[in-house]
N, C-alpha and C positions, 0 to 999 in steps of 0.2 A: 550286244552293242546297244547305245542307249543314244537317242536322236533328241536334241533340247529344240524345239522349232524358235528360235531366238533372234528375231526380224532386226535388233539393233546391236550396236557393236557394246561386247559386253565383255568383263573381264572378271574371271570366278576362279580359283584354287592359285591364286599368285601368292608367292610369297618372294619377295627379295628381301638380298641383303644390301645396300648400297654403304661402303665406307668410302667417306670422301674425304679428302687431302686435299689441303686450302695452301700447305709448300713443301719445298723440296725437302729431302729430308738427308740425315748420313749418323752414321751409328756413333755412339756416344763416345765409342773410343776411340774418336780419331781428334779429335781437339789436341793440336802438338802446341800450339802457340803455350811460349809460358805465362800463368797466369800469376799477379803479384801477391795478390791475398786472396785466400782460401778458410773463410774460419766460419763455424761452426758447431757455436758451444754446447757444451753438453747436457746444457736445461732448456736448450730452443723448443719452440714447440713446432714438429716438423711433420706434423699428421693430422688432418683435422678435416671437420665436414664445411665443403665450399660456404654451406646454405649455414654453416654455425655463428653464431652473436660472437664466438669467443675464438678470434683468430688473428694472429698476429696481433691482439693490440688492437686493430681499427675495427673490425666489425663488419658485418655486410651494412653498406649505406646504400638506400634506396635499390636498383637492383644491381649494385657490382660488390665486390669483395676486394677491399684493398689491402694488399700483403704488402708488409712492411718490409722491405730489401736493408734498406739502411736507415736506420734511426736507433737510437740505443735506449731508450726508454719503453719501448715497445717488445713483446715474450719471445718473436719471430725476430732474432736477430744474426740475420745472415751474415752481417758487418758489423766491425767496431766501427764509432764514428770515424769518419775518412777526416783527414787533416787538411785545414786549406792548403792551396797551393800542391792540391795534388790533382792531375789532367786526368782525369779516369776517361776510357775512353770508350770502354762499354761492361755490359755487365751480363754475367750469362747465367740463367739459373737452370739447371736441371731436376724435374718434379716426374711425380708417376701418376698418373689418374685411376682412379677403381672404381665400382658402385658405380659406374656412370650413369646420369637420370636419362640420358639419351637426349640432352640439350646440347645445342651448340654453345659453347662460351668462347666467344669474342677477348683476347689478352693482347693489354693495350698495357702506355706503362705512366707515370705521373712522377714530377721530380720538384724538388727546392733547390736551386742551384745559383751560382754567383759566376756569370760568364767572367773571362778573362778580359780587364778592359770595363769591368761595370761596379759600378761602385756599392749597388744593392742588389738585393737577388731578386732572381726571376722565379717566378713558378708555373713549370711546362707542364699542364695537363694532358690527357689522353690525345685531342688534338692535335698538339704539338709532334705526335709519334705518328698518326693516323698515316704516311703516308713511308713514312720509315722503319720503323719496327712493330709489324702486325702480326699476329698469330690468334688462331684459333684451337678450340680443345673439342675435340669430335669424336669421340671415341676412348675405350680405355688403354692404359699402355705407358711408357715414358715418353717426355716430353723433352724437348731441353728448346731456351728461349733466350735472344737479346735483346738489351735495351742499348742502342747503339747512340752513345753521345757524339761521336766523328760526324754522323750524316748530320743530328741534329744540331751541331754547329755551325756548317754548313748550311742547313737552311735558313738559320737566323744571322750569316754573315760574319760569326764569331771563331776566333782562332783557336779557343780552348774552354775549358773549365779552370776556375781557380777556386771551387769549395761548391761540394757536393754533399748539400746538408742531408737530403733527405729522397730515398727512390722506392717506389713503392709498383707491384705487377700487380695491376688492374684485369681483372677478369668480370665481365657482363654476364649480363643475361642471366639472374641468376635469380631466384624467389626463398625467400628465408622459408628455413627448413631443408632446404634441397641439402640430399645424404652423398653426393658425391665427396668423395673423397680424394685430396688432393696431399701426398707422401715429400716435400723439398729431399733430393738427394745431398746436393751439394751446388754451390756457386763461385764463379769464378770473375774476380775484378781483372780487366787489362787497362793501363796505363798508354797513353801517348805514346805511342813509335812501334808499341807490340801489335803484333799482328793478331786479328780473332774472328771468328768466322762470321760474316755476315747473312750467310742463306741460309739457315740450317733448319732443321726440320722434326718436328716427330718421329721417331724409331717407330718402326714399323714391327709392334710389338703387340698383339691382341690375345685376347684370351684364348687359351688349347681347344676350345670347344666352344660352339655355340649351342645354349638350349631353349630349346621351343618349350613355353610355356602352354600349352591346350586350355586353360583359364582363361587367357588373352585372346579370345575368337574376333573376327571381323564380324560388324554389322552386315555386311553382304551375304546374301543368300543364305540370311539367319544364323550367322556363324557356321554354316555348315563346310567343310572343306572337301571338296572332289576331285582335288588331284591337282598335277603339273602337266601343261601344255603348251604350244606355239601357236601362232597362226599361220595359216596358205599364203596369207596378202604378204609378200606377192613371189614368193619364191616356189610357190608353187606352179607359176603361171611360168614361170623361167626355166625349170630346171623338168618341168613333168614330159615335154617332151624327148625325154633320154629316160629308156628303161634300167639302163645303168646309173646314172646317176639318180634314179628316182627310189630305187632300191637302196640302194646306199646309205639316202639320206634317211630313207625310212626306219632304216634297222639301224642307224646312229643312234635317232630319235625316239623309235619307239618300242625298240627289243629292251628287254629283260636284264636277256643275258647279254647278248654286245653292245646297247646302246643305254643312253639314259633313264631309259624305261618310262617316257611321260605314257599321259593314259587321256590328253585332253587337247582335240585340233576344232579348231574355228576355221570355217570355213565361208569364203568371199563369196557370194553370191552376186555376179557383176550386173550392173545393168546395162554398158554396152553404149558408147560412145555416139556421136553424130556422126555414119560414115565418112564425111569429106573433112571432119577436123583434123588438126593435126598438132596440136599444143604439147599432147602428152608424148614425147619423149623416149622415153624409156618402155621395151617393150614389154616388160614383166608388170607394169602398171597398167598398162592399155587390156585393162583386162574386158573379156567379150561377155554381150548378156546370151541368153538363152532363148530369144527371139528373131524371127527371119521374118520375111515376105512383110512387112511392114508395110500397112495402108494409111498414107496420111488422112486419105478422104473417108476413111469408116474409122481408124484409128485400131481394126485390128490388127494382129499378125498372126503369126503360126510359132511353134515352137523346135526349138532345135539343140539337144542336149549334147551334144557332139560338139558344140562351138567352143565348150570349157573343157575339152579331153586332157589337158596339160594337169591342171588342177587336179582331175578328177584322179588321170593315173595316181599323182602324188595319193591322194585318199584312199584309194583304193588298197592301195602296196602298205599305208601305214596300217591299214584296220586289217593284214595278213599278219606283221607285228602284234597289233594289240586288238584282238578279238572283242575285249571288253573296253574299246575307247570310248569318252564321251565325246561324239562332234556337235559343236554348235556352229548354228548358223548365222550370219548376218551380214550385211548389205550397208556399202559405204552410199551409194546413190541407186533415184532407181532410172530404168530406160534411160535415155536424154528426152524421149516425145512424151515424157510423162513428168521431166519438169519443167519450171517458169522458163529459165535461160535456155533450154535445150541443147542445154551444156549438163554432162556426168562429173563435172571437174567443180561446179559451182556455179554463184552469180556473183557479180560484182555489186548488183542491188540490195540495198537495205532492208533485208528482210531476214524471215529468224530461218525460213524454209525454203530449199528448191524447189518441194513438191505445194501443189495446189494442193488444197482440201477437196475439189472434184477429182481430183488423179489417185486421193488416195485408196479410194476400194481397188481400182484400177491393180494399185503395185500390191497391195496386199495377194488379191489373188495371185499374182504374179509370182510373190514371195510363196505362198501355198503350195503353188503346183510346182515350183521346182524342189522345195520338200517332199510333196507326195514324190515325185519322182527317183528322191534317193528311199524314202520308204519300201516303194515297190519291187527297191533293189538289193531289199533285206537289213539297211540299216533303218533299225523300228528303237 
C-alpha cells in the first residue's frame, strides 16, 4: 500500500468522459409528417471538412461555415430554387458528424426571405433564430436540424412567407482548417398546414468504442497516470458506521472481481467544527477532527483517533479489497480555533485564507501526526 502525505485537495488518475446533449432528441425514423420536396442531386457536394475554404459555395467566413440550403448557384444544393408564393414553413436537414475536433459548434440558421404582406425582403440573420431554432454539434454521430419559419413569423408579427430566396445552416465556432467532417443525408421542406417536428434532437449515435490515446498525457503529476478512485468526503462519514454496508460498498468499489476495481481513495482528514454551531446540516458533512481536551488558554489539546471511526472503517474494509491502494490525504479546513472566523465552514471576510500564517505550522503538525498515525497502522 502506498501513503501520498497530500495536505490539499488534489485530483490525480481521473479520467472522464462527459457527453453533453444541449436537446431533446428522437431517432431519425420517426419523421411521419409528409414532406413536400426532398431533392438532392447527384453532383451536390454532400461531404466535406467543416474547417474547408470549399463548401457549399460560401466558404468559412470569419469563424462560421455557411451551408447553403437553398440557393441554386451554389455546389451544396439541397433545393431547387423555391417559387414565390410558396409558405415554406420549416426545413429540416439531416447530417452525420465524423473526425470530430472535440469543439462545440453552435448551429444557427440565416435566410433571404419576402414576408407575406412586404413588398421587399428581409434578411434574418443568426439572431433572428437565436431564440427559435438553436442546436449544437457536440459529439460524433447523426444529427438531424430545423429551421423553423412558423415561430419566426411569429416573432416578427407576420402570417407567412411569400418567397424564400435563399436559407443557409450556420454553424460556429469554427477555425479554418478544422478536419471535422460534416456527411448531409438528406432534407426535408414542409409547406404551411403540414405538420413537422419542432424539438428534435441528435440520435444518440457515437462511436462503438472509445480509444485512449497514451500520447495524449496530462500535465498533472507529469503525465504519469495512477489509477481510478473516489473520495471519503463524505460518504464515508455516512455510511462507515454500518459494517454491512461498509463492506458492500467496499467490494463494489474496490474488488477486482465484484466490484469496479479502482485502486485510489482520498481521504478527509476533518478539522472539526466549533462545538455549539450548528449551521452544518447534514450529518455526513459535520465531519469530527481528531482533537479533544481543547485549551483555549494554552491553545493545546490532546488527540483522539477514534472520533473519525466511520471513515476509518470505510478505509480500512476498502485497503482488504485493494491491498495495493493509493490513499491520499487532504484536508477541506483545518480545527475551527485554528482559523480567522472559528468557523470550519469558512468566512464571510475578504480574504484569500481561513487560516492565519501564525496557525499555519500549528495545522501542519496537525496534518503530520494524523498521517503518522495511519503510517503506524501499516499504511506506509
Amino acid at each position: 500500500m502506498k501513503l501520498k502525505r497530500i495536505f490539499s485537495s488534489i485530483i490525480s488518475g481521473t479520467l472522464s468522459a462527459i457527453l453533453v446533449l444541449a436537446m431533446f432528441f428522437s431517432p431519425l425514423g420517426t419523421v411521419t409528417a409528409k414532406a413536400s420536396t426532398k431533392l438532392l442531386p447527384t453532383d451536390s457536394v454532400r461531404k466535406f471538412d467543416l474547417g474547408s475554404e470549399d463548401v457549399g459555395g460560401s466558404g468559412v467566413e470569419g469563424t462560421s461555415n455557411w451551408i447553403k440550403i437553398i440557393q441554386n448557384s451554389n455546389k451544396l444544393k439541397l433545393f431547387d430554387d423555391i417559387p414565390k408564393g410558396t409558405d415554406v414553413a420549416a426545413i429540416q436537414v439531416n447530417f452525420e458528424i465524423s473526425n470530430w475536433s472535440g469543439i462545440e459548434f453552435p448551429v444557427t440558421w440565416g435566410c433571404n426571405l419576402n414576408f407575406k404582406g412586404d413588398a421587399g425582403s428581409t434578411w434574418c440573420g443568426t439572431g433572428a433564430f437565436s431564440e427559435i431554432s438553436n442546436y449544437v454539434i457536440n459529439r460524433e454521430g447523426e444529427y438531424k436540424v430545423i429551421c423553423d419559419f412558423v415561430s419566426l413569423c411569429e416573432s416578427n408579427g407576420k402570417e407567412g412567407i411569400d418567397w424564400l430566396q435563399t436559407c443557409e445552416m450556420v454553424i460556429g465556432n469554427l477555425t479554418e482548417g478544422d478536419e471535422t467532417v460534416i456527411e448531409i443525408k438528406d432534407a426535408y421542406m414542409y409547406l404551411r398546414g403540414e405538420e413537422f417536428p419542432k424539438d428534435i434532437e441528435p440520435v444518440v449515435k457515437g462511436p462503438d468504442k472509445i480509444v485512449i490515446n497514451p500520447e495524449n498525457v496530462s500535465r498533472t503529476n507529469n503525465g504519469f497516470f495512477e489509477g481510478w478512485g473516489t473520495s471519503l468526503c463524505w460518504y464515508g462519514n455516512r455510511i462507515g458506521g454500518s459494517d454491512k454496508v461498509t463492506n458492500e460498498a467496499a467490494e463494489l468499489l474496490y474488488s477486482m472481481e465484484n466490484g469496479l476495481g479502482l485502486n485510489i481513495i482520498r481521504y478527509n482528514i476533518g478539522g472539526g467544527d466549533e462545538p455549539t454551531h450548528t449551521h452544518i446540516q447534514r450529518s455526513d458533512s459535520n465531519m469530527p477532527g481528531y482533537w479533544t481536551n481543547y485549551n483555549e488558554q494554552t491553545g493545546t489539546f490532546d488527540y483522539d483517533f477514534n472520533l473519525d471511526k466511520n471513515q476509518q472503517n470505510v478505509l480500512m474494509k476498502s485497503i482488504e479489497y485493494c491491498p495495493d491502494i493509493l490513499v491520499e490525504m487532504f484536508s477541506n479546513s483545518a480545527p475551527y480555533f485554528m482559523t480567522r472566523s472559528g468557523c470550519t465552514s469558512g468566512t464571510t471576510d475578504d480574504v484569500k485564507s481561513n487560516i492565519t500564517v501564525e496557525q499555519m505550522p500549528a495545522f501542519a503538525e496537525y496534518l503530520a501526526k494524523v498521517v503518522k498515525h495511519y503510517v503506524d497502522k501499516g499504511i506506509n
